[in-house]
N, C-alpha and C positions, 0 to 999 in steps of 0.2 A: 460545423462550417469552418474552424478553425481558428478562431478568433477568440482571444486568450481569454478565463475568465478569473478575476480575483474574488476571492469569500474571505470576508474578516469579523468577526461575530454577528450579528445578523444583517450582512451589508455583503453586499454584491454590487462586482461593477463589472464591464465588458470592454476592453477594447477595440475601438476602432476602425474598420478592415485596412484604413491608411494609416493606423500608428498615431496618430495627431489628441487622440485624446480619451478618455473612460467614460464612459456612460452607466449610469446606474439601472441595476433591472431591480425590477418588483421581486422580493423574494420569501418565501415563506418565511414565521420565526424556525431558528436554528438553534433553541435552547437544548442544552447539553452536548452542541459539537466536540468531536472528543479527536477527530482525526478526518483522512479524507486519501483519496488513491486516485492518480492519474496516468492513463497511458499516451495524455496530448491532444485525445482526439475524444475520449469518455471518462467519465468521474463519479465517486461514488464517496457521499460521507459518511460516517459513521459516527453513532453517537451514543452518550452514557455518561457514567461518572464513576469517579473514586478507581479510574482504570477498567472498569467492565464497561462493556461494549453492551447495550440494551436493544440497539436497531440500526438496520442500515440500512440509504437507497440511495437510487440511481440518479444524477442530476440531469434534467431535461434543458434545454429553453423555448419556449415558444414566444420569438419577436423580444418582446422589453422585460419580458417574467422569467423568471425563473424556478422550476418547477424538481419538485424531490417524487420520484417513483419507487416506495418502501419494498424492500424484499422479505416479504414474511417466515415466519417459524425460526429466528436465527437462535441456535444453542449458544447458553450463556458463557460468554467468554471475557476477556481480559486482556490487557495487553496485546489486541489484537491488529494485525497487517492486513492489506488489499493490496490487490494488484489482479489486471485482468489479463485474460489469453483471449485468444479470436472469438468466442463465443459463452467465454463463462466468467465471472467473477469469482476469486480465489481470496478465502480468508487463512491465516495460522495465528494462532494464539494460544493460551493456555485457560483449559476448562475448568468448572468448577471442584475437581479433584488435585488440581495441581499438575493434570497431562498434558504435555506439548496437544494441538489437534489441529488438520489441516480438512477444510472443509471450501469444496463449492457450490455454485448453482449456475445454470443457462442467463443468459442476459433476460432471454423471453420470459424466465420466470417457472417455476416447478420448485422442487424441494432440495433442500442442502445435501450434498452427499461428502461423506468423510474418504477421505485419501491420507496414506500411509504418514504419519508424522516423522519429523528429523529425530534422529538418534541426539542420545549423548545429552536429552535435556537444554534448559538456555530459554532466554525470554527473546520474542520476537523485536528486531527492534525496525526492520525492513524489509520487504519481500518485493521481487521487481519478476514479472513473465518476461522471457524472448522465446516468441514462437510456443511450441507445446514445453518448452523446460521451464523450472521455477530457480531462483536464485534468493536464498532467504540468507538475512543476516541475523545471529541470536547472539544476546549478552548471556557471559556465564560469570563465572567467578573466576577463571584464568583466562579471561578477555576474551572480544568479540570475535566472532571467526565465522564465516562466511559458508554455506552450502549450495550445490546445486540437483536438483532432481527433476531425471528422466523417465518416461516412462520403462525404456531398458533398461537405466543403470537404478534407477533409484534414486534416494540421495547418497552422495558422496561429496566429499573435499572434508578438510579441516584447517584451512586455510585463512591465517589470522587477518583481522584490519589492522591497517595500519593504528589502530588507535581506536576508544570510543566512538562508534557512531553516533550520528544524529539522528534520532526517531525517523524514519519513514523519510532521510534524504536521500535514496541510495535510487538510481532512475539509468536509462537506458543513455549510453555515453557515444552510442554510434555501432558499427556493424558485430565489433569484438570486444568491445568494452561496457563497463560500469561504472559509471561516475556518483559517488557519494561524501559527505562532508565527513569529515573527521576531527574531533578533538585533541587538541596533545596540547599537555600544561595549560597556558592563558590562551592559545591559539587555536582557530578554526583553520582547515582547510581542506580543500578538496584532494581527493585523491581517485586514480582509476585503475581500476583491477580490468584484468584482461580475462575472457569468457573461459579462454584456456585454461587460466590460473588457479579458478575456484574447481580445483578438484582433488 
């Protein structure tokens, strides 16, 4: 319905549809939250520890609850990102061999199917869908840099961040851009990459 939701360890609350105030929903426990993927309109967290990612599901609401719909059979990963397209939810992370792996499934539910991983190695640090293209950010050892994969092209770009990203701040900035936080020295700040530019 559009009406923002906050999660901060096993606490949920809902805003308002006038803005004036938060409302708390009933919400499952949420022990071992470890991350979470929003497109604004659908969410999904995921959970684990020591960096491995053990399960992940769908968040619902129904009225004042707040409701997790698990997506089973998920391959053990790590360091793992979300981000959804029109009908499926999209994981990258690196597997228990130390290989990049990019995996999805239908929102309705079926089995994870793997899709071609990003070159060149690098730990996920954001993955954001527009439309059928993916835009993943990975930390390497000569800094972050930025990819995008179509189904024509593949992935391509090599196209640095400005700076350290922030885990999983990297979100849709408007029709041509990507708005993600960046570290440099003591300082956070945002910065926007144009859709053109990761390539």
């Amino acid at each position: 319905d559009g009406q923002p939701v906050a999660i901060r360890g096993n606490r949920a609350a809902i805003l308002r549809a006038d803005g004036s105030r938060w409302d708390e929903l009933e919400t499952p426990r949420l022990q071992g939250l470890a991350g979470g993927a929003t497109d604004g309109a659908r969410a999904a967290l995921l959970f684990g520890r020591a960096g491995r990612i053990e399960r992940i599901a769908l968040v619902e609401r129904a009225g004042s609850t707040l409701r997790l719909r698990p997506l089973a059979g998920l391959p053990q990963l790590r360091d793992a990102q979300a981000a959804f397209t029109a009908d499926r939810i999209v994981l990258a992370g690196i597997d228990a061999n130390g290989a990049g792996r990019v995996l999805d499934m239908p929102l309705a539910g079926g089995r994870w199917t793997s899709r071609t991983a990003w070159p060149a190695g690098g730990t996920p640090v954001a993955l954001v869908a527009r439309g059928a293209s993916l835009f993943l950010t990975v930390r390497a050892p000569g800094g972050d840099r930025q990819l995008r994969w179509t189904s024509k092209e593949g992935w391509v770009g090599r196209t640095a961040a400005p700076g350290p990203v922030v885990a999983g701040s990297v979100i849709n900035g408007g029709p041509y851009a990507l708005l993600g936080l960046s570290i440099t020295g003591f300082e956070a700040a945002f910065y926007i990459a144009t859709v053109s530019a990761v390539v």
